[in-house]
N, C-alpha and C positions, 0 to 999 in steps of 0.2 A: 438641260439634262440630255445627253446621246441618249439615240435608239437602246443603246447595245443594253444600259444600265435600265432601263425601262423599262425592255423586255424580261429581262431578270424578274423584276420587282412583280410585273404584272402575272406571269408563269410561273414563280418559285411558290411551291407549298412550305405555310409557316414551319419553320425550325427554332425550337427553342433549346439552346444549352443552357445545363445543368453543371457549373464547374462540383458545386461539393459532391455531386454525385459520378462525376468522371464521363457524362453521357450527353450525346443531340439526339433529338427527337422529334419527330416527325407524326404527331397522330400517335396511332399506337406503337411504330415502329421508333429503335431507338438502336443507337451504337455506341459503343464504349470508344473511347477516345485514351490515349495516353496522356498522361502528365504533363511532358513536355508538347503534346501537337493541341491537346488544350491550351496552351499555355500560349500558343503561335495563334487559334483563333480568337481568342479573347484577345488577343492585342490587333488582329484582322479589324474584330467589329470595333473595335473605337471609333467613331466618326467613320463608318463605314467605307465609302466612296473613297475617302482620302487615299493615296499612293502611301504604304509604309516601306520603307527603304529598306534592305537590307541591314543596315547599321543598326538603325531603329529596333527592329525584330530581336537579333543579337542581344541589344542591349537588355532589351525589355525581358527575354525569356531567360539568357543564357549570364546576364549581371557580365559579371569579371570572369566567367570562366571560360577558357579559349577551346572551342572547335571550330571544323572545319565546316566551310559552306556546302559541304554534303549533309551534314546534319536539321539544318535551314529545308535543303531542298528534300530529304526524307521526309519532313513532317510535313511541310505542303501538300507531297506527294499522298501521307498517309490523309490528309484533311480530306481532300478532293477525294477519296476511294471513298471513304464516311460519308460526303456529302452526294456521292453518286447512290450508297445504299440507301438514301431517304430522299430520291428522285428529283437532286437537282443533278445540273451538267457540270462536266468537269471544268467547263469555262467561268464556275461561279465564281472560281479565283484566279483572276486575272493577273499574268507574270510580264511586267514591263520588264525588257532585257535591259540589261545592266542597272536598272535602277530600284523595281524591287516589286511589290505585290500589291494590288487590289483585292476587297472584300468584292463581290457585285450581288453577292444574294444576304436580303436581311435576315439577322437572327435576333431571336429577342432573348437576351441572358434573365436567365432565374433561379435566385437565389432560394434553395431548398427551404431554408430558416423562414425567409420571410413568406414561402409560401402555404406553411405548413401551419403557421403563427399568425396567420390576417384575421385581421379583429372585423369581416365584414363589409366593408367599403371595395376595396382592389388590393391583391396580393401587391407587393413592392418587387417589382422588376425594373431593371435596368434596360429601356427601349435602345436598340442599337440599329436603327432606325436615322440617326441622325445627320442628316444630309440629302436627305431622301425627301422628296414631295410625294402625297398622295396624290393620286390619280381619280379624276371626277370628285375630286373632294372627301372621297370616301375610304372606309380604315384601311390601311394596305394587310393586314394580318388576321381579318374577320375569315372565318372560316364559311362555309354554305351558308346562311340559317343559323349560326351561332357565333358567337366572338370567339376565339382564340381563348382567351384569358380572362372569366368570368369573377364573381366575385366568390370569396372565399367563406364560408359560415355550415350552419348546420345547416341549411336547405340547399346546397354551392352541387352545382353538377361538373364542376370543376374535373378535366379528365385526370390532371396532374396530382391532383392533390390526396385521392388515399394512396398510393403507392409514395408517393412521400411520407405520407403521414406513418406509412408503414414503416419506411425504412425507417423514419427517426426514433417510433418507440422500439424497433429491434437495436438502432448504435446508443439508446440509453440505456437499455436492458443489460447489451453486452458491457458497459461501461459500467453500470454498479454491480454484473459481476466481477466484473474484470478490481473494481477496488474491492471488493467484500474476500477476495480471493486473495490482495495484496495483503490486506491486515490480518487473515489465517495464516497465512505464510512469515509474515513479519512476528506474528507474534511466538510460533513456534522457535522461527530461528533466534529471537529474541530470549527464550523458555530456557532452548540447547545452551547457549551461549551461559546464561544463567548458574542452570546446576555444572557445566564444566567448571567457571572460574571457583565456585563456591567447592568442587571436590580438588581445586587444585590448590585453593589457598587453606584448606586444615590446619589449623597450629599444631604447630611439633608437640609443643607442652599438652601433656595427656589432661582431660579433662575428667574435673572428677565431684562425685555426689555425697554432698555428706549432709546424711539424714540428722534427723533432731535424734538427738539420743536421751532413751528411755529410762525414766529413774524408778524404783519401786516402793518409795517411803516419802512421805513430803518431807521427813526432816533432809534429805540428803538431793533434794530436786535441786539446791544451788550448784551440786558437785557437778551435775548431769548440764544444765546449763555453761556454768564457766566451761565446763569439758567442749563441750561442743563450737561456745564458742573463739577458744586457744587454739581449734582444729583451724576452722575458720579462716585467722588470720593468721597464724602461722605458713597456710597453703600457701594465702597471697603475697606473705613477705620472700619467700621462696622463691617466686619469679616462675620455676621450674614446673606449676602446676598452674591449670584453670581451674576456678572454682564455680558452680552451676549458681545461680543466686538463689537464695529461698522460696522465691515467687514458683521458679520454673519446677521445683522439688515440691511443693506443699502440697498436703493432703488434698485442699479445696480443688486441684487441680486434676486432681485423679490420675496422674500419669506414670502407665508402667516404665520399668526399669530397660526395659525394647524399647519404650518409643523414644527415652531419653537418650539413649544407646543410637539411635537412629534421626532421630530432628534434632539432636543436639551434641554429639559423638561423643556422648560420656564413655569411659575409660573404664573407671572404678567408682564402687557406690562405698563411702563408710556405715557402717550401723552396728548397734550395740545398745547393750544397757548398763545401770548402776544399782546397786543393791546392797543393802548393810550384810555383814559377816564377820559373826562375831564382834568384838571393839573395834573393825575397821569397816572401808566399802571396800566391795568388788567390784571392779569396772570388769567387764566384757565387750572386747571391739573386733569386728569381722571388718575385712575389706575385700569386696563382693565383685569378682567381672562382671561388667557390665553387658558385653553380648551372650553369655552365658547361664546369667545368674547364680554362678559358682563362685563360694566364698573361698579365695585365693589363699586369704592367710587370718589364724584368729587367735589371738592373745589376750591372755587374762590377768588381771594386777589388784591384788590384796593392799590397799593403801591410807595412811592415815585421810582423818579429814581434813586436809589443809589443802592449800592454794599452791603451795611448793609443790605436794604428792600431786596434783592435778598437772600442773606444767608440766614437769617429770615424764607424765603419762602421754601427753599431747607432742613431745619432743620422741619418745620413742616410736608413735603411730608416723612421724613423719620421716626417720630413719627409715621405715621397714617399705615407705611410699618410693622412696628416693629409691632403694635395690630392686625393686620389682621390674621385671621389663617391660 
């Protein structure tokens, strides 16, 4: 091993990078580094010592994408300013002309996760270190009086690790705000998107309620029944109308003629009753606006008791459905 690399090892104060946290660090002192000139020391510390070629460097940081070798020598430039602020020399990286760069001060890479996460025994770090002999046998990265890189636990006097431990519960905190905040937002615009299509797909064909109609004598409860139900299917054979189903109308349900008008865009409500007079019935049928509750139109019909007089009856309420506007 030359002087030159010796003197390095024996004089440099520990530096440990931190790629997930973008930072070198020195004790308590520490510098932010860019993307791209971490990106140039992390491929330095491979096998330290080793000569990386400019090719090499290139490949390893920049892949397939073409710049110029001002950009190579910016980031060198910018390393060496970083590695002077945590009191190494600017000779810690050594520039062989035309052929490419040396590491010559060790750093040891530390993985945030794994240090944040040691079950106890030794954080997992990646020594870059290698190439290097220790000197008198002994650890080249002990610090005075204490190691460097102690074990990790709840008794761990570890300098690194609550400011790690920090920043990792502040980037999971920001990250289940960050999704808790996705799925209010998704579901809102999820919501909008919802009642648009549903106010834009409204069927043309008016929707419409038609009550049970009321009979006042059991002998004549068949008329009030088939009446009701001629109403019924006459709507549906129609095409031209929707018909509410029984369920959504029934008393059990309790639902005003608003909210039908409103969760169900009813139209028109029919209703009525039936009632003897004299030798015949009387039918009485209202057809009721529905956002109003104003009965629109009401007609009355003196008729035998027969099945004929009943159709008759159901065929003119659907006349008077079809002229309305």
């Amino acid at each position: 091993m030359n002087d030159t690399l010796q003197s390095h090892i024996s004089m440099a104060r520990p530096i440990c990078a931190y790629p997930e946290l973008g930072e070198i660090r020195a004790g308590d002192n520490q510098v932010r580094l860019t993307p791209i000139t971490m990106k140039v020391l992390l491929y330095l510390m491979v096998e330290d010592a080793r000569l990386k070629s400019k090719k090499e460097l290139f490949q390893s940081v920049w892949g397939t994408q073409v710049v110029s070798d001002d950009a190579l020598t910016r980031a060198i430039s910018d390393l060496r300013v970083a590695l002077t602020k945590l009191g190494m020399e600017k000779t810690a990286i050594e520039t062989l002309p035309k052929r490419g760069y040396r590491l010559l001060t060790p750093i040891i890479r530390v993985d945030e996760l794994s240090v944040s996460e040691g079950s106890g025994d030794r954080a997992k770090t990646h020594d870059a270190t290698v190439g290097f002999e220790p000197l008198d046998n002994s650890p080249v990265f002990d610090l005075p009086g204490q190691p460097l890189l102690t074990k990790v636990g709840p008794t761990s006097n570890n300098i690194f690790e609550p400011k790690l431990l920090k920043t990792n519960w502040l980037r999971q905190t920001l990250r289940i705000k960050e999704a808790a905040l996705f799925v209010i937002v998704a579901f809102l615009a999820l919501a909008g998107i919802y009642y648009a299509l549903r106010s834009m797909v409204q069927p043309t064909a008016p929707r419409i309620v038609v009550s049970n109609i009321k009979f006042m004598h059991p002998q004549i409860e068949w008329v009030a029944a088939d009446l009701t139900e001629l109403i019924h299917k006459k709507l549906v054979d129609e095409k031209r109308f929707a018909v509410l189903s029984d369920y959504a109308v029934s008393p059990e349900q309790n639902r005003t003629l608003e909210y039908l008008h409103l969760e169900h865009g009813a139209k028109w409500m029919i209703e009525g009753h039936v009632r003897p007079k004299d030798n015949k019935v009387r039918i009485v049928l209202n057809i009721v606006e529905a956002n109003t509750s104003l009965i629109a139109y009401a007609q009355t019909w003196d008729i035998d008791a027969n099945e004929t007089s009943v159709n008759q009856v159901a065929n003119d309420l659907i006349v008077v459905l079809s002229e309305l506007p």
